[in-house]
C-alpha positions as CSV (number, residue, x, y, z in Angstrom):
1,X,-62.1,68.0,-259.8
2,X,-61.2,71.8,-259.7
3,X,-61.9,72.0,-255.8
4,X,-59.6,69.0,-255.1
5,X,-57.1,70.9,-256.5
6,X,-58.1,74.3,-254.6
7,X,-58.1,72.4,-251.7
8,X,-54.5,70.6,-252.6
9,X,-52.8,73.6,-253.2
10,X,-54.4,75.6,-251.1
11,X,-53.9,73.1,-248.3
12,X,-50.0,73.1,-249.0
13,X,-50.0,76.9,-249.0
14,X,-51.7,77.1,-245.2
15,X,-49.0,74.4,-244.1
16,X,-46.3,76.9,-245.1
17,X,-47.9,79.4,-243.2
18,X,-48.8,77.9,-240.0
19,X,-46.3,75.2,-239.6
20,X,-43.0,76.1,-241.2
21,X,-42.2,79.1,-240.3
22,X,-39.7,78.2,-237.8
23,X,-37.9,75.4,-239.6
24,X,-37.9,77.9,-242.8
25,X,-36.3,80.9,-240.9
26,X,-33.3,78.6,-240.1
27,X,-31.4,79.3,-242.8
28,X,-30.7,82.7,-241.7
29,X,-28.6,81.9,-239.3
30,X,-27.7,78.3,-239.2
31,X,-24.6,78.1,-241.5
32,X,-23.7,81.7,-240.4
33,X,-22.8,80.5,-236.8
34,X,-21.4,77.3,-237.7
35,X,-18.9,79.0,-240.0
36,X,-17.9,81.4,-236.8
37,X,-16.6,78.2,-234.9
38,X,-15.5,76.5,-237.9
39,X,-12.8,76.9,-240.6
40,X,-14.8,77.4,-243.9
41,X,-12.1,75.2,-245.9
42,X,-13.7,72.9,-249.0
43,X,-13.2,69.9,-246.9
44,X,-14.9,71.2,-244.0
45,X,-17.8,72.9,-246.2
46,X,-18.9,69.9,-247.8
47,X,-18.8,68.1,-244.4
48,X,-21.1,70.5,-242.5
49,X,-23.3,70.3,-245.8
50,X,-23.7,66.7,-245.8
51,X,-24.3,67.2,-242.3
52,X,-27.0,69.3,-242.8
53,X,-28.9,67.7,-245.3
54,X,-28.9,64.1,-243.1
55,X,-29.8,65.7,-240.2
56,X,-33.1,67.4,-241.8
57,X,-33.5,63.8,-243.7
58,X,-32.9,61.7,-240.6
59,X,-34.5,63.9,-237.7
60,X,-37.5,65.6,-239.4
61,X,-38.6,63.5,-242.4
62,X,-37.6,60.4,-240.6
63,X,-39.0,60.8,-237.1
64,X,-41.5,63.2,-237.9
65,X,-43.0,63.2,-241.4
66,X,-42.8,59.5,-241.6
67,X,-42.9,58.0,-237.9
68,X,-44.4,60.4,-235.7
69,X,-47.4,61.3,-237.6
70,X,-48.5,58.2,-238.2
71,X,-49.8,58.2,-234.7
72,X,-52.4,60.9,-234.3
73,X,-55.2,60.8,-232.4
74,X,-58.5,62.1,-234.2
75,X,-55.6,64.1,-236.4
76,X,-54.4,65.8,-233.2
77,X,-50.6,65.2,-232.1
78,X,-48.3,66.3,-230.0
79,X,-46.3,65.1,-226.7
80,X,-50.1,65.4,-224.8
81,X,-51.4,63.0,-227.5
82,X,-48.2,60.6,-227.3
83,X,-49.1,60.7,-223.5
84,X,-53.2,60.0,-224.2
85,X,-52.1,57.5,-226.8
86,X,-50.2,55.4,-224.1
87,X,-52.4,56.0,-221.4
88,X,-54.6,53.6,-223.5
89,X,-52.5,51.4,-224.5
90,X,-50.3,50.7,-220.8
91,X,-53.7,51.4,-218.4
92,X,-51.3,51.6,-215.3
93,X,-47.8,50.6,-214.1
94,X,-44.3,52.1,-214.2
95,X,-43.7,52.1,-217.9
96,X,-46.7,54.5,-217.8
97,X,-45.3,56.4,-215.0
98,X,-42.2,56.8,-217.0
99,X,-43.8,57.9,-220.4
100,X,-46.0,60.5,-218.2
101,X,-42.5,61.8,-216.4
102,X,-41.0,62.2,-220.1
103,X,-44.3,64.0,-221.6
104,X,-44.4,66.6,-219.2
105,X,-40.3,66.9,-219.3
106,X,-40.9,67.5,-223.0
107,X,-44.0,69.7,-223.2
108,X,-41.7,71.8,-220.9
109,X,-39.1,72.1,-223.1
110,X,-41.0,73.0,-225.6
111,X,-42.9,76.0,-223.7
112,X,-39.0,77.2,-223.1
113,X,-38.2,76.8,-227.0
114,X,-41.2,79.1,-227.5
115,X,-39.4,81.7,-226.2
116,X,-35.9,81.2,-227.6
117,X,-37.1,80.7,-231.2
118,X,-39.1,84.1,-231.5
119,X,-36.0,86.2,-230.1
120,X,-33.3,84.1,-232.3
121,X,-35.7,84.7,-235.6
122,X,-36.6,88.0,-235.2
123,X,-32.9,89.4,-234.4
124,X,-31.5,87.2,-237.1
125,X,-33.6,89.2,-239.6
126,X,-33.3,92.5,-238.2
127,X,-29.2,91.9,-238.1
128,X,-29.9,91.7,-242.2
129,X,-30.0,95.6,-242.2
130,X,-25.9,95.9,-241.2
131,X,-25.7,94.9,-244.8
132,X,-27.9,98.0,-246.5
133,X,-25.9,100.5,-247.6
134,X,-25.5,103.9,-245.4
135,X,-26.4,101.2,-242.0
136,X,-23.3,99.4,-241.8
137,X,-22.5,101.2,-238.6
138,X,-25.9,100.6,-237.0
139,X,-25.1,100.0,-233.0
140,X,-26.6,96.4,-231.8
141,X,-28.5,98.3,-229.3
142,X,-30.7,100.0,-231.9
143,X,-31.0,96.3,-234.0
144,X,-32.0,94.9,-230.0
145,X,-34.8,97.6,-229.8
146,X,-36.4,97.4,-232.9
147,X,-36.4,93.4,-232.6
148,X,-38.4,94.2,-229.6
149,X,-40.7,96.6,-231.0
150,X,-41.2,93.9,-233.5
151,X,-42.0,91.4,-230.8
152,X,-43.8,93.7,-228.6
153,X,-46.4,94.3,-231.6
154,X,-46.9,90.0,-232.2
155,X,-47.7,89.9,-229.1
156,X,-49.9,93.1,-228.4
157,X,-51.9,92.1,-231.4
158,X,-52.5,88.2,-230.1
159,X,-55.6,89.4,-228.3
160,X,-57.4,90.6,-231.3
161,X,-57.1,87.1,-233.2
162,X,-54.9,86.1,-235.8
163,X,-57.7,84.7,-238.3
164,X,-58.4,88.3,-239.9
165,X,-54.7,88.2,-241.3
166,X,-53.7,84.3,-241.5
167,X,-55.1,84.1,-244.9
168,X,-51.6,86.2,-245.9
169,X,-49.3,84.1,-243.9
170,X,-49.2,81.2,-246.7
171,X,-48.7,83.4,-249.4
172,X,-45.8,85.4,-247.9
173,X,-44.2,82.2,-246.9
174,X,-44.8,80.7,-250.3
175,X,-42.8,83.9,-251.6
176,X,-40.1,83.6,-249.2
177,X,-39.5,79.7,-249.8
178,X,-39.4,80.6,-253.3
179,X,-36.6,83.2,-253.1
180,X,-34.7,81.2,-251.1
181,X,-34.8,78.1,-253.8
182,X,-33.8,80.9,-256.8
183,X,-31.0,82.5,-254.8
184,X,-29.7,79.1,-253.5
185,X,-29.9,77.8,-257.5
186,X,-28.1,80.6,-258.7
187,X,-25.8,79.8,-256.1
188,X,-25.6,76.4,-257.5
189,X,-24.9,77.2,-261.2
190,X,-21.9,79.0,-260.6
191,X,-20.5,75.7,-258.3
192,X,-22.7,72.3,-260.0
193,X,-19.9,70.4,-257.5
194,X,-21.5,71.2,-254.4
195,X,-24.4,69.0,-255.0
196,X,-22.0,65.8,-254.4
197,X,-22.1,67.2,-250.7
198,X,-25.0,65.4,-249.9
199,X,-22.9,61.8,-249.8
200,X,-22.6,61.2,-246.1
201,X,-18.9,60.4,-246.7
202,X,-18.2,64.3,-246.6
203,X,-19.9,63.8,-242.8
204,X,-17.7,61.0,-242.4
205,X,-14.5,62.5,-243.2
206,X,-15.7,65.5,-241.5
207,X,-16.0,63.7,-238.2
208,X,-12.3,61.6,-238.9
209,X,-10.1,65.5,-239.1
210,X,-11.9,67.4,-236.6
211,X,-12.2,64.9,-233.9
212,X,-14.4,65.6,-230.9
213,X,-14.2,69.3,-231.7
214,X,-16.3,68.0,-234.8
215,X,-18.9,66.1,-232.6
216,X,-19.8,69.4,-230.9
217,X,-20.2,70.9,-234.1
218,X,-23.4,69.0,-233.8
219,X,-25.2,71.6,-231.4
220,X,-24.9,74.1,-234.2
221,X,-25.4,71.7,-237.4
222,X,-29.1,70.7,-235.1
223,X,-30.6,74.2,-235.8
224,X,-30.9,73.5,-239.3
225,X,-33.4,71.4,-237.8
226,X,-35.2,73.3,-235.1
227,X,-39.3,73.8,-236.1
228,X,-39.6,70.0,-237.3
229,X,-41.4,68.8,-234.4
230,X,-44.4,71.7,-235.3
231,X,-45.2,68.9,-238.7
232,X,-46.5,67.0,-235.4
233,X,-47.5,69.0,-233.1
234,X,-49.2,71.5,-235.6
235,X,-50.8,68.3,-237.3
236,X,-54.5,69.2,-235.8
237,X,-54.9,72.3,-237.4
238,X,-54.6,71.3,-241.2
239,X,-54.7,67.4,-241.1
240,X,-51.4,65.1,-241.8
241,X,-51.1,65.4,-245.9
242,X,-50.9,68.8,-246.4
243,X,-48.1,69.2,-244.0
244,X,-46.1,66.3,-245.7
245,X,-46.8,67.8,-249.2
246,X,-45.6,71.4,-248.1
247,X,-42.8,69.3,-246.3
248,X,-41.2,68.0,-249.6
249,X,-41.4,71.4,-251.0
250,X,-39.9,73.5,-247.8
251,X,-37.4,70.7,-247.9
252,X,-36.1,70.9,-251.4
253,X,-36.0,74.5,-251.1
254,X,-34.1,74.2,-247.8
255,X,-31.5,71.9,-249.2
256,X,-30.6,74.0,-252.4
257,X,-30.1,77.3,-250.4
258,X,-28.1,75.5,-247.8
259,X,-25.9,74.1,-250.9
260,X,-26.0,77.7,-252.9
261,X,-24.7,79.4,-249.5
262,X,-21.9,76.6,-249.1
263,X,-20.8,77.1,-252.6
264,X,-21.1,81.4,-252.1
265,X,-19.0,80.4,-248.6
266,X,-16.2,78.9,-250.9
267,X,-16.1,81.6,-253.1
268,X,-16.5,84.7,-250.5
269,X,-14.6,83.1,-247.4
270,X,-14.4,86.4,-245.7
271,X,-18.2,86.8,-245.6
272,X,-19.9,87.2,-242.3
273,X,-23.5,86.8,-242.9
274,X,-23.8,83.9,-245.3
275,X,-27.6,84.5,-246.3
276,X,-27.5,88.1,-246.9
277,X,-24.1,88.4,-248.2
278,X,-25.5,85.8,-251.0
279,X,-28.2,88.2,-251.7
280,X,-26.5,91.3,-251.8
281,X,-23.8,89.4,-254.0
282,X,-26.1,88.2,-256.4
283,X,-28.9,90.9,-256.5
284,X,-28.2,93.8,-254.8
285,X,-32.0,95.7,-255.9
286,X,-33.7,92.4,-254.5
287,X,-31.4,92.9,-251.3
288,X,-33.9,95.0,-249.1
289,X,-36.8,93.6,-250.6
290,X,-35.6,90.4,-249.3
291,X,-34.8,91.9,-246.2
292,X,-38.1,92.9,-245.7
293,X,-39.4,89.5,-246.6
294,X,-37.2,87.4,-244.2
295,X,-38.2,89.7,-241.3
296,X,-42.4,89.2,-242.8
297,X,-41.3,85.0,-242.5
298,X,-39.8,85.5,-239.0
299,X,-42.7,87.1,-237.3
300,X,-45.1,84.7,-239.2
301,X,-42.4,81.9,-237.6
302,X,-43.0,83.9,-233.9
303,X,-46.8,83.2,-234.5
304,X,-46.8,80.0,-235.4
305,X,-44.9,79.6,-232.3
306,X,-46.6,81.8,-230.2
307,X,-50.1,80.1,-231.2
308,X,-48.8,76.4,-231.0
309,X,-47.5,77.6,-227.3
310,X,-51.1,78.4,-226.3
311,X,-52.5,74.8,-227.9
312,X,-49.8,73.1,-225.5
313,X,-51.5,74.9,-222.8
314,X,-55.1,75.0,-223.6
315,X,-54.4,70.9,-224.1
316,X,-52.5,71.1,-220.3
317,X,-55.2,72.8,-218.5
318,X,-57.8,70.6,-220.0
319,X,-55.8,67.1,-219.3
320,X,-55.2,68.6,-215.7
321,X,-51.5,69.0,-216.7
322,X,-51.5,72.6,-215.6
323,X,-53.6,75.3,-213.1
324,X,-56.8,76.7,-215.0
325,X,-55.7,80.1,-216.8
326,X,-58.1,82.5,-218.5
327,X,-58.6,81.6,-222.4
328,X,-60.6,84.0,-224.8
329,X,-61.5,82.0,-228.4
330,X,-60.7,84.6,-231.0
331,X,-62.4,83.3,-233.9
332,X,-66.1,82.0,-234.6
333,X,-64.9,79.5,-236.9
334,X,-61.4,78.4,-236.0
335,X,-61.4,76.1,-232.8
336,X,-57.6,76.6,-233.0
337,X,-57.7,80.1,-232.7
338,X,-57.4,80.9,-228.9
339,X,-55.8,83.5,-226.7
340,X,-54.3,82.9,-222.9
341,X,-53.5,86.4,-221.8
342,X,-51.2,84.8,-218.9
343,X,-49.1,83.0,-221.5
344,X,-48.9,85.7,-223.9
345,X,-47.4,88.5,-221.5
346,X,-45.4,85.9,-220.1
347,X,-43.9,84.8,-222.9
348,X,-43.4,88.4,-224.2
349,X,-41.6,89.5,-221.2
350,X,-39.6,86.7,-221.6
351,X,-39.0,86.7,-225.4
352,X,-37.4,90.6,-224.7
353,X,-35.5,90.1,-221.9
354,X,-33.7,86.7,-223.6
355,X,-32.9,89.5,-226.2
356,X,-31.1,92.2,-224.0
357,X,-29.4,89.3,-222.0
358,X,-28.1,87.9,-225.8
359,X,-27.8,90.9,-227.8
360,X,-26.8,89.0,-230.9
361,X,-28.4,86.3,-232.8
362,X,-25.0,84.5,-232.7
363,X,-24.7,84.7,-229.1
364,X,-28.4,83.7,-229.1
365,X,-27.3,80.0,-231.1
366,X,-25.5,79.3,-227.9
367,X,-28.7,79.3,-225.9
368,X,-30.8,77.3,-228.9
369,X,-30.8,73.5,-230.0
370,X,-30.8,71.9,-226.6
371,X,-34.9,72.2,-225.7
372,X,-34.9,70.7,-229.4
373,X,-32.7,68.1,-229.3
374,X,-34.4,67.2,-225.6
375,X,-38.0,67.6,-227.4
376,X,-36.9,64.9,-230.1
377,X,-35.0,62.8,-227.8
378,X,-38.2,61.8,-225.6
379,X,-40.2,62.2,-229.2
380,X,-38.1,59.1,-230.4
381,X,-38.1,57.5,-226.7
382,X,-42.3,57.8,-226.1
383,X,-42.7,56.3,-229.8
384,X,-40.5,53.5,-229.2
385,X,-42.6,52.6,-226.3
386,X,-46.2,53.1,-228.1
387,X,-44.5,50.7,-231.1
388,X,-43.9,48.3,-229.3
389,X,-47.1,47.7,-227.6
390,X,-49.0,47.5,-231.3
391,X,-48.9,46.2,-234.8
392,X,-46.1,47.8,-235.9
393,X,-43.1,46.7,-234.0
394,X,-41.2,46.4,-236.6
395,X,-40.5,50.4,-236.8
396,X,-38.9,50.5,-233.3
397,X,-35.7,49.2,-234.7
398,X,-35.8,52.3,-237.0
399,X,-37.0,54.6,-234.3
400,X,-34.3,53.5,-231.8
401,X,-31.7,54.2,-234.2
402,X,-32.9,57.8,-234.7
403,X,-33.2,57.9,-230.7
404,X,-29.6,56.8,-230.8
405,X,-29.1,60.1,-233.6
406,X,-31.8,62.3,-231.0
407,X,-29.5,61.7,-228.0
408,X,-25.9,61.9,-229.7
409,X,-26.9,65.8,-230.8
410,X,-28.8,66.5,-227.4
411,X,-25.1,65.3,-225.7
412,X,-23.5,67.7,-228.0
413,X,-25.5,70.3,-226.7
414,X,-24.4,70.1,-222.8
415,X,-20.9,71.7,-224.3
416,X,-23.2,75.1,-225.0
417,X,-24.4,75.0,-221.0
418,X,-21.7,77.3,-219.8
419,X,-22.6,79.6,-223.0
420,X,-25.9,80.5,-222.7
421,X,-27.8,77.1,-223.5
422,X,-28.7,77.3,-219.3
423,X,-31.3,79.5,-219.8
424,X,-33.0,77.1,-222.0
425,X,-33.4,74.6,-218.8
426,X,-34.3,77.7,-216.8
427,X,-36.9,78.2,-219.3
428,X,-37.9,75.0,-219.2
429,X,-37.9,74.3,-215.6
430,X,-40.7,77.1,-215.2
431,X,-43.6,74.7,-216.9
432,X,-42.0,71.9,-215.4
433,X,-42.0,72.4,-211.8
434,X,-45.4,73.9,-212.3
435,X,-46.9,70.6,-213.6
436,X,-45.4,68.9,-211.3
437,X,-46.3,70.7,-208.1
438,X,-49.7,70.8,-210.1
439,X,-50.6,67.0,-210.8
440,X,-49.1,66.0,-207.4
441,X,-51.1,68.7,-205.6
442,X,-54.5,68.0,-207.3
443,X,-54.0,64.1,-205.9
444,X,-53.1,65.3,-202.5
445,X,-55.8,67.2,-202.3
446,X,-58.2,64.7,-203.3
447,X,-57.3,62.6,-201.0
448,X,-57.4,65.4,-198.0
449,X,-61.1,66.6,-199.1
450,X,-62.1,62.8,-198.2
451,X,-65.6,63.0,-200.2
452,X,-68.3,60.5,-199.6
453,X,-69.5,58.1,-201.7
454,X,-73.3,58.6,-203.2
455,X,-75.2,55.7,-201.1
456,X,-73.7,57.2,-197.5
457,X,-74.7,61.2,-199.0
458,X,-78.6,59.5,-199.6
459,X,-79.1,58.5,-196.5
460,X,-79.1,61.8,-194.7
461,X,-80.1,64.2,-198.3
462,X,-83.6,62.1,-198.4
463,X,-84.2,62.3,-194.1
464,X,-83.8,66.5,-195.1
465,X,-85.5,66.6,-198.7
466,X,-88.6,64.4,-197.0
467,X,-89.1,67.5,-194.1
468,X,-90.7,69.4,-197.3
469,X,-88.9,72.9,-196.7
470,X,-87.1,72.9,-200.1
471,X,-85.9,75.9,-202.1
472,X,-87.8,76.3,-205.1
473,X,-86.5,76.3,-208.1
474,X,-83.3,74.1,-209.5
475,X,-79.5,74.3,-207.8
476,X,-76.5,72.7,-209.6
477,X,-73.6,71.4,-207.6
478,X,-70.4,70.6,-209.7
479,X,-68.5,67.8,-208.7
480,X,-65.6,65.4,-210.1
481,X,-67.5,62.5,-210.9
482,X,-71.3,62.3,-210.1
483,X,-71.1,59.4,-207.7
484,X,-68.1,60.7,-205.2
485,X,-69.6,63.5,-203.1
486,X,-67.1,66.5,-202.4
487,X,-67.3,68.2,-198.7
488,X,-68.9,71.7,-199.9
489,X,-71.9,69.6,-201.4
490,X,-72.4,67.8,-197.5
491,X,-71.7,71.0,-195.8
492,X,-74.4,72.9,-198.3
493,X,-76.9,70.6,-198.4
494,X,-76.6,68.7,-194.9
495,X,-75.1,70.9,-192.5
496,X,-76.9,74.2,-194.2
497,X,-79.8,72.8,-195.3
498,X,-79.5,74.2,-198.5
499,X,-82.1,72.3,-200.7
500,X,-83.9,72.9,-204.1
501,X,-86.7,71.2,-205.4
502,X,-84.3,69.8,-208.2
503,X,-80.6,69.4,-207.4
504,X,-78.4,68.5,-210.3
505,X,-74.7,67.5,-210.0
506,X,-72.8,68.4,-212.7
507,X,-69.7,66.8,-213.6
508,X,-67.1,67.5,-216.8
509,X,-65.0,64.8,-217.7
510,X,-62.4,65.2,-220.2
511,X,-61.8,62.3,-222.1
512,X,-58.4,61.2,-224.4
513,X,-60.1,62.1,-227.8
514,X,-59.5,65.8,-228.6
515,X,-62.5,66.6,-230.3
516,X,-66.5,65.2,-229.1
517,X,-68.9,66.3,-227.1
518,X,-71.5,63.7,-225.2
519,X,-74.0,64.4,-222.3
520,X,-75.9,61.9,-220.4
521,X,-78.2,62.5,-217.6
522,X,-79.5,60.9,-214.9
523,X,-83.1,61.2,-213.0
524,X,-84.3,59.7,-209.9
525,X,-80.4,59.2,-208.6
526,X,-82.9,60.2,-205.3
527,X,-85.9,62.4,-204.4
528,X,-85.4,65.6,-206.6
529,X,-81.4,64.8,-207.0
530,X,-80.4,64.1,-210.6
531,X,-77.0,64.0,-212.4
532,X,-75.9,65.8,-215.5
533,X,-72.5,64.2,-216.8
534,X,-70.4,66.0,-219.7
535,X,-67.8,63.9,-221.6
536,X,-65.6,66.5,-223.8
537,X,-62.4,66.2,-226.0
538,X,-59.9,67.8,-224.2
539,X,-59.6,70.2,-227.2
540,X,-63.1,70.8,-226.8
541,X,-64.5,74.3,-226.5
542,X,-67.1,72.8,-223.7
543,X,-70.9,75.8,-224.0
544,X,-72.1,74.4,-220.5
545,X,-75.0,77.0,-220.0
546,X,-76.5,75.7,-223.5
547,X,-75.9,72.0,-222.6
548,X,-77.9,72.5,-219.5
549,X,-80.9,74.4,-221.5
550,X,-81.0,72.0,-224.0
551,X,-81.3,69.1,-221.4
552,X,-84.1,71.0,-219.4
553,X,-82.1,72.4,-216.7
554,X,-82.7,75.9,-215.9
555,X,-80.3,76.7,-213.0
556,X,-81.2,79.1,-210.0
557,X,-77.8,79.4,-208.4
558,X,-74.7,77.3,-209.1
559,X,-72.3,76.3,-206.6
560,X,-69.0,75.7,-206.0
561,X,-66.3,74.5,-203.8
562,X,-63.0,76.6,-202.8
563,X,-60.7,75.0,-201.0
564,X,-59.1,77.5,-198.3
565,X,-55.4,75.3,-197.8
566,X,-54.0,75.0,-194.5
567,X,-50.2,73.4,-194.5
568,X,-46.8,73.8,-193.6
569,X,-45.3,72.1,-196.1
570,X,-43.4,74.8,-198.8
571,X,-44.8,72.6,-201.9
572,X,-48.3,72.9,-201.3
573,X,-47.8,76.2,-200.3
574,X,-46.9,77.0,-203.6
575,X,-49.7,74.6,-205.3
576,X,-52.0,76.8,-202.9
577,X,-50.9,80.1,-204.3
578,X,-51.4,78.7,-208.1
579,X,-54.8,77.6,-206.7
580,X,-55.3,81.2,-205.5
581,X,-53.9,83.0,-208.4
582,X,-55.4,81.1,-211.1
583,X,-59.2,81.1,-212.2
584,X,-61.7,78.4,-210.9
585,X,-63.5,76.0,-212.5
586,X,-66.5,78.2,-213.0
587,X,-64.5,81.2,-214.0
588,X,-62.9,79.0,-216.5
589,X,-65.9,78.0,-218.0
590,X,-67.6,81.1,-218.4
591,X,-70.8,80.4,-216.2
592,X,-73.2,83.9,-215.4
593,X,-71.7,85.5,-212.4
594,X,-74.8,86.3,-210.6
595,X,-75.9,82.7,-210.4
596,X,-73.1,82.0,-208.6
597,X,-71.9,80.6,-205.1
598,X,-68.4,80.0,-204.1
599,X,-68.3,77.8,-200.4
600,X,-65.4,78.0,-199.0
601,X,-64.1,74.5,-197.2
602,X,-60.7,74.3,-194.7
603,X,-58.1,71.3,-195.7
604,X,-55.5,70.4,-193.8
605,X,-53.0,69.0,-196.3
């Protein structure tokens, strides 16, 4: 009984740490910029509050707690799951066409959010020191560059694992959730009123005196909000309950400090920073304690970010979404724990340069909400389509009314485009074009390599095994699928005459599970030619050297193809620098260097 409850608790307590982070930093900034555009009159307080508390009701317990995470696959989610999941479920056509168009639009958005949200946290916080006393007059160029010596550490330290100091994450964010519930209930007592705020007729009225000008209020009301979709996409690395009991928690204690700030708002009208300025005003020895603790929460935020950026990609280079990059595991025990140095420098470069372009965290709420908003639209637009193709169709009524909600706030967002929210489609268009160009690439290819089917390669591999002047000793071949020959295998073995005793093809396919591993092989496929097939979860962390021992292949050499692209057509230019920049297979996949043999084939494509 006692390690049930461990495990409850301790369950809940990893959720805060790995998954809310983002969603918990919001409240730093969100009612501070909405409260720069907007009037902070009673009427309008209690509107943006009602506001508030629907949209987190509506948009991240509605779509994600209850709808989205009901569909998992082996407990993994995600857009790349929704994707897998349809892929199933539609086998071919447009619709799936469509759905694979909006998962990669998606997944893209959310690699650009991964920069945005690090640089909008971490400056939010650090802007908390104006309000110490003896640093009010603290340039924003010395706030810029320790927010990027802050980043610059996360992201120098990525390489060196994250599962030594993970175990503190939950417990700081347990700490921080918990100041944020007392300060916002101290709030409270002093105003019991504001709690009617949550009747949606305060949104209502809200909407009825400020017009349109209201509706595009929306775009800042929809970063309350921003850090739901990680209760999804986050839902492989701690299993769906824990993330929906830590959600009712982070929730309440969401709600109460948005309330206590809109009833410390009514009373302080002239204060600029609604978070701190509630602090300071309440408890002014907690205030740089509390400082300290917010920035602690953002840069735990950063990582969960920074780590649910490199799932995203570790799941894209494994679906053949995206080019093969170089990934280091940084932990013996946690599969999720992985490292892609590309990414990381990437994004860190990015994340600093986003923050000398914005300078402040309120010019920084210009760029953010729209990669959101577009994440949750084609959330709500993929789970329609999955719904209606099972059981349950009688959720996507429900879901096409929050759809209706996604895309209302995503429109309200195109009014931020000419203040900074561009750079979130620049961002975003990065990934985007790069799968693209990717996928489409990889098929062209294919079909330019023209490979032979197995029964046409037999006839001429038994006329040269049969002349008896084989290599000895055992040479693997890798290939797509073991049956399809691919033009450096003919050009090794029947133009070179390059023969072992045993030749083994070798073929990984990823499958749409995330987790499994399966091998099957095949003898006698013909004289001293067999076939060793891996079937892996495309989460799967894929040992091929012990797969072979433990199957009785002991490799000599191991060979490879390289295609060497010939074309005058700019896109697959570009697909042929990715291809020329980006590991191989075998690099990928670890294999001993000295084993093996890169041949080179020309394609005109």
């Amino acid at each position: 009984m006692k390690k049930q409850t461990d495990s409850f608790w301790g369950g809940i307590v990893k959720a805060l740490g790995l998954v809310f982070g983002d969603i918990g930093t919001s409240p730093i900034y969100t009612l501070t910029v909405i409260f720069t555009l907007t009037k902070p009159t009673p009427e309008n307080v209690y509107g943006i509050l009602s506001l508030v508390f629907w949209t987190m009701t509506i948009l991240v317990t509605g779509e994600y707690a209850w709808l989205a995470m009901s569909l998992g696959r082996k407990g993994q989610g995600g857009e790349i799951v929704l994707r897998e999941i349809l892929i199933k479920l539609l086998k071919q056509g447009r619709l799936l066409a469509f759905a694979g168009f909006l998962s990669f639009l998606g997944v893209s958005l959310l690699l650009g959010d991964g920069v945005i949200t690090p640089a909008i946290s971490i400056l939010s916080a650090v802007e908390g020191l104006l309000l110490v006393p003896g640093l009010e007059h603290i340039s924003h160029h010395i706030l810029v560059l320790i927010a990027a010596l802050i980043a610059i550490t996360l992201f120098f330290f990525q390489s060196h694992g994250t599962d030594k100091v993970a175990g503190i994450f939950g417990p700081v964010m347990v700490i921080y959730f918990g100041a944020l519930l007392v300060s916002g209930l101290a709030s409270i007592s002093e105003m019991p009123s504001i709690v009617t705020a949550i009747n949606p007729l305060y949104a209502v009225r809200f909407f009825e005196a400020n017009g349109l000008s209201g509706f595009f209020v929306l775009s800042e009301v929809i970063l309350c909000s921003t850090g739901g979709e990680a209760l999804y996409a986050d839902m492989g690395h701690l299993g769906k309950r824990p993330i929906i009991r830590a959600w009712y928690f982070v929730f309440t204690a969401l709600i109460i400090n948005y309330l206590g700030q809109g009833a410390y708002l009514l009373q302080h009208p002239e204060t600029k920073n609604l978070l701190f300025g509630m602090i300071q005003g309440q408890a002014p020895l907690f205030y740089v304690p509390f400082l300290f603790l917010t920035i602690c929460a953002t840069i735990i935020a950063s990582q969960a970010i920074i780590s649910g950026v490199f799932s995203i990609v570790y799941q894209g280079i494994t679906t053949r979404l995206m080019p093969l990059m170089r990934v280091d595991y940084t932990s013996a025990h946690l599969q999720s724990q992985i490292y892609i140095g590309a990414v990381n420098w990437f994004l860190m470069c990015a994340v600093i340069l986003v923050m000398l372009i914005f300078r402040k965290s309120g010019n920084l709420a210009a760029a953010y909400g729209m990669a959101v908003t577009g994440s949750m639209t084609i959330t709500a637009i993929m789970m329609i389509i999955v719904f209606s193709h099972t059981t349950k169709k009688w959720k996507v009524p429900i879901v096409a009314v929050i759809a209706v909600i996604d895309l209302l706030y995503l429109l309200s967002t195109f009014s931020k485009i000419p203040h900074g929210a561009y750079w979130s489609i620049i961002l975003a268009a990065i990934p985007f074009i790069t799968i693209m160009i990717w996928t489409k690439g990889q098929r062209a290819l294919y079909r330019a390599l023209r490979p032979l089917d197995i029964d046409t390669f037999l006839v001429s591999y038994e006329q040269i095994f049969a002349k008896d002047k084989n290599i000895p000793g055992t040479g693997l071949f890798f290939t797509r699928e073991w049956n399809i020959v691919p033009p450096y295998v003919i050009h090794c073995i029947i133009r070179s005459n390059i023969i072992y005793e045993r030749n083994v093809f070798i073929s990984l396919i990823r499958t749409d599970d995330p987790f499994g591993v399966k091998t099957h092989l095949r003898s006698g496929i013909g004289p001293g030619l067999d076939a060793f097939e891996i079937r892996a979860g495309y989460m799967e962390v894929v040992d091929i050297e012990k797969l072979l021992k433990n199957n009785g292949i002991h490799e000599k050499v191991i060979f490879y193809g390289i295609e060497d692209i010939s074309t005058v057509n700019p896109v697959w230019r570009v697909f042929s620098l990715i291809k020329k920049l980006t590991p191989n297979f075998v690099q990928f996949n670890k294999l001993p260097a000295s084993k093996i043999q890169g041949v080179v084939t020309r394609v005109e494509m």
